[in-house]
N, C-alpha and C positions, 0 to 999 in steps of 0.2 A: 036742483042745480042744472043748468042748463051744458049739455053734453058737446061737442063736436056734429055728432050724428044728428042734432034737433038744428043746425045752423042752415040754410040754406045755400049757403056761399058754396066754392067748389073747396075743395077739403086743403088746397096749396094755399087759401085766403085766411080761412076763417081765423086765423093767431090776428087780425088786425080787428076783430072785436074786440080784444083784452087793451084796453084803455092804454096801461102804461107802456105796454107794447109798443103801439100805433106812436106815442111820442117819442118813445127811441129810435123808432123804425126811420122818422125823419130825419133826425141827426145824423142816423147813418149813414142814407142814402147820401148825406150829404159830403162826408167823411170819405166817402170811399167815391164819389165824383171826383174831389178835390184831390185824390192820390193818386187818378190816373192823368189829371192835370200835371202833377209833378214825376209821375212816373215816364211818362212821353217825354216829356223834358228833359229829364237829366240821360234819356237813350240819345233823343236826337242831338243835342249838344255834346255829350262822349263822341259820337259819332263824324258830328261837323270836326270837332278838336285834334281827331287822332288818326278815324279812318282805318282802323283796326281791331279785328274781334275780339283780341284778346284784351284790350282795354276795356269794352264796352261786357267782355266775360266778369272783369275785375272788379267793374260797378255792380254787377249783380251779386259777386262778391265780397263786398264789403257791407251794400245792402242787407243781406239776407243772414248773414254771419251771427249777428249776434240774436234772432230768434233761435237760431240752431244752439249758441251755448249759454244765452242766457234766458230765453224763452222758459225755462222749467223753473227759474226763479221770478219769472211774471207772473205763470202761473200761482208761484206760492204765495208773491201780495196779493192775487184774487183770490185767495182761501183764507188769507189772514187777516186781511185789512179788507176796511169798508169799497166795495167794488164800485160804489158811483162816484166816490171821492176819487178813486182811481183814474176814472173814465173822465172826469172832468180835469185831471193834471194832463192826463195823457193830451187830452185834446189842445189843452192851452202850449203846452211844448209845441207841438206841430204848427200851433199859430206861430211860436218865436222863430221857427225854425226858418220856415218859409219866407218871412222877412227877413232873414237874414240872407236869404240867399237871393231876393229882391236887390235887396243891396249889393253884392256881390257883383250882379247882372249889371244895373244901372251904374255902376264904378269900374266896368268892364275889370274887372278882381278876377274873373273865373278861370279856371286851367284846370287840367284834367285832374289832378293832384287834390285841391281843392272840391272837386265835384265829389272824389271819393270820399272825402272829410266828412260835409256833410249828408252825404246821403248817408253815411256810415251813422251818424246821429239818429237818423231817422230810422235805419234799422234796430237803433239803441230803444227809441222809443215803440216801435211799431212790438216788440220783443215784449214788451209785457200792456201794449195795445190790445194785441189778438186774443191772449187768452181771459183777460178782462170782458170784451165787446161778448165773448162764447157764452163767456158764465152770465153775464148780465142779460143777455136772451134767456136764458133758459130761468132769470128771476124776473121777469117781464110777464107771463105767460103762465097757466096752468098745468099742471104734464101734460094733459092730452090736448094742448094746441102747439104742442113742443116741433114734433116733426115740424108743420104747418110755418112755426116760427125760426127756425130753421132753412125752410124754402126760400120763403122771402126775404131771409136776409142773402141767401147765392140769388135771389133775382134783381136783387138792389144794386151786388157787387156787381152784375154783369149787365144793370142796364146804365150803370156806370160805366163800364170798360165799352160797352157802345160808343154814350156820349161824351166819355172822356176823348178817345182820343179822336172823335168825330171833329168835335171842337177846339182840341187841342191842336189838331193837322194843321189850321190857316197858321194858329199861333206859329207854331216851331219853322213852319216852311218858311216862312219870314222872321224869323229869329227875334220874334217877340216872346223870349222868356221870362222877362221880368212882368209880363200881363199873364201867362200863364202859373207864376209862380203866387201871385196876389189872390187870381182867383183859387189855387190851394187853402191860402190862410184865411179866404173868406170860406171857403167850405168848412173847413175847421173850427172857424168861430159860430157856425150857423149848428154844428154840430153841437158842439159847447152849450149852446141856450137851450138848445131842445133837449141835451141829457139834464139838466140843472132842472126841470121840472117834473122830474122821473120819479117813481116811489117803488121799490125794488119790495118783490113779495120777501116776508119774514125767512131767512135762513142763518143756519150757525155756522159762523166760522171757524176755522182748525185751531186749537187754541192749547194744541201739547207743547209739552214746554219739554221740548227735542232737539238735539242739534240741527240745523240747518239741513246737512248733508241726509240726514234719518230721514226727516221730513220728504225729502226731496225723493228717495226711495222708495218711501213706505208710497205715492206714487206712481213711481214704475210700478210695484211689486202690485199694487191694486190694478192698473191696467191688465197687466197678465192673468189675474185671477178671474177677472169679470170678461171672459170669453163673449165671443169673440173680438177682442179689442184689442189685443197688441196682433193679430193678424191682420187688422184693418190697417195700423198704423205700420204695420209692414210692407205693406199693398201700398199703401199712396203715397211711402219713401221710396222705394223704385219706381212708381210712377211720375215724383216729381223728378229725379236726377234724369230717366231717360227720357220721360215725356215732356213734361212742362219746360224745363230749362231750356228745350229747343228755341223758346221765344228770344234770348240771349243773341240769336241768330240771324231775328229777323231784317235788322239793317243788310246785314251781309247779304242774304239771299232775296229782299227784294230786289238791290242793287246787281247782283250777279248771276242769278236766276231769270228772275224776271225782266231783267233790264230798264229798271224803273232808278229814277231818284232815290237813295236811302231812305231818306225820311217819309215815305208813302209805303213804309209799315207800319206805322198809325191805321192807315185804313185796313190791314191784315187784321191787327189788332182791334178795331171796331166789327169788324166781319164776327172776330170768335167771341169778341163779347154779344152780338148778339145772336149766334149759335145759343150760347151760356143762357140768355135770359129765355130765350124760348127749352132749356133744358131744365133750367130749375122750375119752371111754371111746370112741367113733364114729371119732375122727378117728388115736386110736392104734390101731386095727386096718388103717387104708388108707394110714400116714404111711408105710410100706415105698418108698411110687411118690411120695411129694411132688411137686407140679411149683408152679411157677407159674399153670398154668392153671387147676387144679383149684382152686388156695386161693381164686382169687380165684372161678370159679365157684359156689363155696361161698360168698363175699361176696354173691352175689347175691340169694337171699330173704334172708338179712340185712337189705340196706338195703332191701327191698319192707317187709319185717314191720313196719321202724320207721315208712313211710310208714302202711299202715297201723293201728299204735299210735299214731299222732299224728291219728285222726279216732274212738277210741273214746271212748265217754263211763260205759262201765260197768267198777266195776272189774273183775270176776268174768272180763270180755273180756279185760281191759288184763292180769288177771294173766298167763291162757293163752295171748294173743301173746306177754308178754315170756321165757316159756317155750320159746319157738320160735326167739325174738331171740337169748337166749342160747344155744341150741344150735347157730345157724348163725355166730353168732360166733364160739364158741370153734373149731366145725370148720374155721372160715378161718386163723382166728390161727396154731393152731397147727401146720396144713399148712404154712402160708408161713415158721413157725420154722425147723419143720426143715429145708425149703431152704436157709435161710443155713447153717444150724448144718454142714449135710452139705456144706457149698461151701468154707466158711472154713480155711484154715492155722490150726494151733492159735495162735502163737505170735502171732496179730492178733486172734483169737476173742472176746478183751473186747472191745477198739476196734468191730471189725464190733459184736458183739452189743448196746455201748451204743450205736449208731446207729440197731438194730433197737428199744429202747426209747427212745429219742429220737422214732421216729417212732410207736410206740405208746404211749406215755406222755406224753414230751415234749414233744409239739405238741395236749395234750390243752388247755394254755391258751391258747392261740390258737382251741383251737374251742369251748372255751369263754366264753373272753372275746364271740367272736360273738357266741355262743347269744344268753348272756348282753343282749348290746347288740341282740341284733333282738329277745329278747324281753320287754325291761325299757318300761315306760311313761317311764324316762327314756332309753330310746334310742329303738329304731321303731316300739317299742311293736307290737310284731305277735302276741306271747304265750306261752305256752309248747307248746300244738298246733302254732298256723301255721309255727312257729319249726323244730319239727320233723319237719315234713311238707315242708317245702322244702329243709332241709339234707340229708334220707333221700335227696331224690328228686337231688340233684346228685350226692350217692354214688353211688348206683345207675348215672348215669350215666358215671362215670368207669372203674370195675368192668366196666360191658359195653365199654368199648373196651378194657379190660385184655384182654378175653380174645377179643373180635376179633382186636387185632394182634399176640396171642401164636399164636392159629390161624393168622396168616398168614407169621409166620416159621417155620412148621416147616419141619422140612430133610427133601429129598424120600425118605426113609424112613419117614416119620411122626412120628420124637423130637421133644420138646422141646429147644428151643434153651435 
């Protein structure tokens, strides 16, 4: 049986020899192109519409909402139900969705009310999306090309968030939404043909006949027990509320920072998507040794970089920190993935995994609704810098005792606990 160690490839690659891999791995990439096509979109149209953080807070909001409370029942249809049937509903939803907000565009329909409608949809389906996409890599793949497939899929997402919104820029700055919203559903649909030829290795589904709510539990209670895992998932819930949701921001502060058009935070945004892809090609050559301590050591210029983007005033600066932001980010993410992904019983893999995007995605609006409210003239009115120069600097803080009092429980051989 031919090993990881016998492959010649570099050790971030080698999950794209496993056949069934290599044809999901397309569909994703194409899945997760297509949603930063619609994700640009519905910032820079909030943006044009309203002109105010706290609206554009609110999108993130309604977005992100229901992975946060219904994400751990996505994950229970990935544990219970057949996961590529899954993956191919999920994907056709996002085709309907996206035309319908084609239509919307071309029938000038759209008002901020409506944007949150359905982008709210999209968080409906994105909510039992994410932990489907997790579990379906990790039945793609061997264990030991797991990390490896893992990498490459943070390099997919982030050499998307490159050329998402590279080429989403001309779109939105000229208010061609209804061509960016098309090329969404054609990603989606490209996505759709390439999982539809997928063959998911043999595993068993949860099949107790438990209430809902048990089921739902017996989850938690298994992340806690499979150490270190709900410390992971503790680490990248305050990392998304003060870190990540900064993005929430970035109309405001290209605009008033930099002194740029709004809508040329698209290119912020492509800058840290490809910080990200050059992070995750980084973080799959060293995911071998994953710890907790490391991920979160890697959190650490992270949340320094955003203190320091949240006091430039050129963009030229602001691009090549957020170049930096993204590379320390993605190195953290997806160190601390693989930890759960490598801890977890398959047969609870969704559940854990939709708690891992609960706490990376789904507490995205709560740090953003903050942002949002410390840096709206109708909340504290404190701005979109001061806003996130205060929430980097609370990260940071939380981050260095992660990795104090993980130093302090090593067991006296030196392991990680």
């Amino acid at each position: 049986m031919t090993s990881p160690d016998d492959i010649s490839l570099p050790k971030a690659l080698i999950a794209l020899t496993q056949k069934q891999f290599r044809r999901f791995y397309i569909g994703s990439i194409a899945a997760q192109l297509g949603f930063w096509f619609s994700h640009i979109s519905y910032q820079a149209l909030m943006a044009d519409l309203t002109d105010d953080e706290l609206w554009v807070s609110m999108l993130f909001v309604v977005t992100f909402t229901p992975v946060l409370f219904l994400g751990p029942f996505g994950g229970l249809l990935a544990d219970r139900l057949d996961r590529k049937k899954l993956l191919l509903t999920t994907y056709a939803a996002l085709m309907a969705v996206s035309g319908l907000q084609v239509i919307l565009v071309l029938s000038d329909a759209i008002s901020p009310v409506i944007l949150l409608v359905t982008s709210f949809i999209i968080g409906l389906i994105m909510a039992v999306l994410a932990p489907v996409v997790q579990a379906v890599t990790a039945n793609t793949v061997k264990g030991d090309y797991l990390p490896s497939a893992i990498s490459l899929q943070a390099m997919a997402s982030n050499a998307s968030r490159v050329l998402g919104p590279a080429l989403a820029a001309p779109l939105v700055s000229n208010n061609l939404f209804e061509i960016s919203w098309s090329l969404y559903g054609i990603c989606a649909g490209l996505a759709l043909v390439a999982a539809a030829g997928i063959t998911l290795f043999p595993y068993q589904p949860d099949q107790d006949n438990v209430p809902i709510v048990q089921r739902l539990l017996a989850g938690v209670f298994h992340a806690r027990e499979k150490k270190p895992a709900s410390s992971v998932l503790i680490l990248v819930g305050v990392m998304s509320i003060f870190g990540v949701s900064h993005v929430v921001l970035s109309p405001a502060f290209t605009s008033d920072a930099l002194g740029r058009p709004s809508s040329d935070f698209a290119w912020l945004g492509a800058s840290t998507g490809f910080g990200a892809l050059i992070g995750a090609l980084a973080a799959g050559s060293f995911t071998q040794q994953a710890t907790l301590r490391r991920g979160a050591i890697l959190a650490i210029p992270y949340c320094l970089l955003l203190t320091g983007f949240s006091r430039v005033t050129d963009f030229t600066v602001a691009i090549l920190i957020q170049i930096l932001v993204g590379f320390f980010y993605i190195a953290s993410f997806t160190t601390l993935q693989v930890v759960v992904q490598e801890v977890v019983t398959e047969n609870f893999r969704g559940r854990v995994m939709s708690m891992f995007n609960i706490a990376w995605a789904g507490l995205v609006p709560i740090g953003s609704l903050l942002m949002g409210l410390l840096a709206s003239d109708n909340g504290f009115g404190l701005g979109s810098a001061d806003t996130i120069g205060l929430t980097s600097l609370i990260c940071v803080g939380y981050v260095i005792s992660v990795v104090f009092w993980d130093t302090l429980r090593k067991t006296p051989n030196g392991s990680q606990t």
